[in-house]
C-alpha positions in Angstrom: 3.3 7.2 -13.4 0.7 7.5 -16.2 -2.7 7.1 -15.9 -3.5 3.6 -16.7 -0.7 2.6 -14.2 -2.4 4.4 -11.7 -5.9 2.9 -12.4 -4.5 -0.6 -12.3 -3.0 0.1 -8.8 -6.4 1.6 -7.6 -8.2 -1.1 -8.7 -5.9 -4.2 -6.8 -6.1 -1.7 -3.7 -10.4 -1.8 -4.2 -10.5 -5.0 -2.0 -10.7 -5.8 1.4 -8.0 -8.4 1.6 -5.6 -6.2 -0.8 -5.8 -3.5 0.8 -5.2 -5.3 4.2 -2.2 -7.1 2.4 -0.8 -3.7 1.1 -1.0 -2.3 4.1 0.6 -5.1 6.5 3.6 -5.3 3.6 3.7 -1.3 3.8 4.5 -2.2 7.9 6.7 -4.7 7.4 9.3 -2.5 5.6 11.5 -3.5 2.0 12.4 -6.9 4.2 8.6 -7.9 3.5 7.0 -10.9 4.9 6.9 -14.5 4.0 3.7 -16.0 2.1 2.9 -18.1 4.8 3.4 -15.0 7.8 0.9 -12.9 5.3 -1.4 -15.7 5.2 -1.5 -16.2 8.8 -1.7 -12.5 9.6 -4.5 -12.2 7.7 -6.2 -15.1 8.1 -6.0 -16.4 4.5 -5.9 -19.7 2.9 -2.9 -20.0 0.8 -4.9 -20.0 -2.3 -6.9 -16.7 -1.4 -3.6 -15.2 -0.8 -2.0 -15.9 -3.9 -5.3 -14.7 -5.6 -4.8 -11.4 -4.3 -1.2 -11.1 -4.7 -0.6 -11.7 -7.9 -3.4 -8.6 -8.2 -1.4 -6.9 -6.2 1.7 -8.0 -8.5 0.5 -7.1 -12.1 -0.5 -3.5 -10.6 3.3 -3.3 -9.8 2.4 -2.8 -6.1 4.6 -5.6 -4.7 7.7 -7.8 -5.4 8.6 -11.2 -4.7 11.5 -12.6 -3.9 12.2 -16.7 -3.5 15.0 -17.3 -0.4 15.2 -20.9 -0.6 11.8 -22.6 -0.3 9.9 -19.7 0.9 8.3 -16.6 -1.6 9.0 -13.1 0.5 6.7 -10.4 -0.9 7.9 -6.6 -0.4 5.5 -3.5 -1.1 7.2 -1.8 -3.7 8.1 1.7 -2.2 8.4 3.4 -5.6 5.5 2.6 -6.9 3.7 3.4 -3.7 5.3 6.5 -4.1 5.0 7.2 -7.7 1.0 6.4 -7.2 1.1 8.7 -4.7 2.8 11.6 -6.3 0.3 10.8 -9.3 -2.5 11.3 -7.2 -0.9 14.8 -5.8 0.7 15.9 -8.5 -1.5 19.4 -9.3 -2.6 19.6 -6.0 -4.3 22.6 -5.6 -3.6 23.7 -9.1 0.2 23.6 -8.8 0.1 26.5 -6.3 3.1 26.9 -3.6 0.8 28.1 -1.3 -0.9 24.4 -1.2 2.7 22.6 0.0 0.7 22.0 3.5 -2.6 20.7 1.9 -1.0 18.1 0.1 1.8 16.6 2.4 0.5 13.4 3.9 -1.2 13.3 7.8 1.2 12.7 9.7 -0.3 12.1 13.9 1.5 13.9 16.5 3.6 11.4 18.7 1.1 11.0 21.7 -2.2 12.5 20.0 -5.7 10.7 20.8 -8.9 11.8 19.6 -10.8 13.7 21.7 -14.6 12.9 21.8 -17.3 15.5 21.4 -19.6 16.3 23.6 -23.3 16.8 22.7 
């Protein structure tokens, strides 16, 4: 990915509603969901929604797919990836020692947060 790729895809993520678009069709897997599920999930009116993704579109973040009457919208895994690598990509200067630092959080099955105590 090259850098004005990148900003693009920042700057449809730099909402609310995107975001919390991106995010539900990240959850939903490469089977995506349909318009109106999205909508509804979020609780959008169909013109707000397709506002924001055909933001999320142009930035190359999501695809659509028409199965009969109904639009099914997919997060694009490789470009999700391909942001993400951009964003990683001289981690720590390129150093091997940095392979922890970089790899995404993943929570231990189980894990809650633990309050402090003052």
């Amino acid at each position: 990915m090259k850098s004005p790729q990148a900003v693009n895809a920042l700057a449809a993520l730099a909402h609310e509603h995107r975001l919390g678009i991106y995010r539900l069709l990240v959850q939903s897997g490469p089977d995506g969901l349909s318009a109106g599920t999205i909508a509804e999930r979020m609780g959008l009116l169909p013109s707000s929604l397709t506002f924001h993704i055909q933001s999320l579109q142009r930035a190359g973040l999501v695809t659509q797919t028409r199965v009969s009457r109904q639009l099914i919208y997919a997060a694009d895994f490789l470009a999700m990836n391909g942001l993400v690598d951009y964003l990683t990509e001289n981690c720590c200067g390129g150093t091997q020692s940095c392979t922890t630092a970089c790899a995404p959080a993943t929570p231990k099955a189980g894990a809650t947060k633990q309050r402090r105590s003052a």
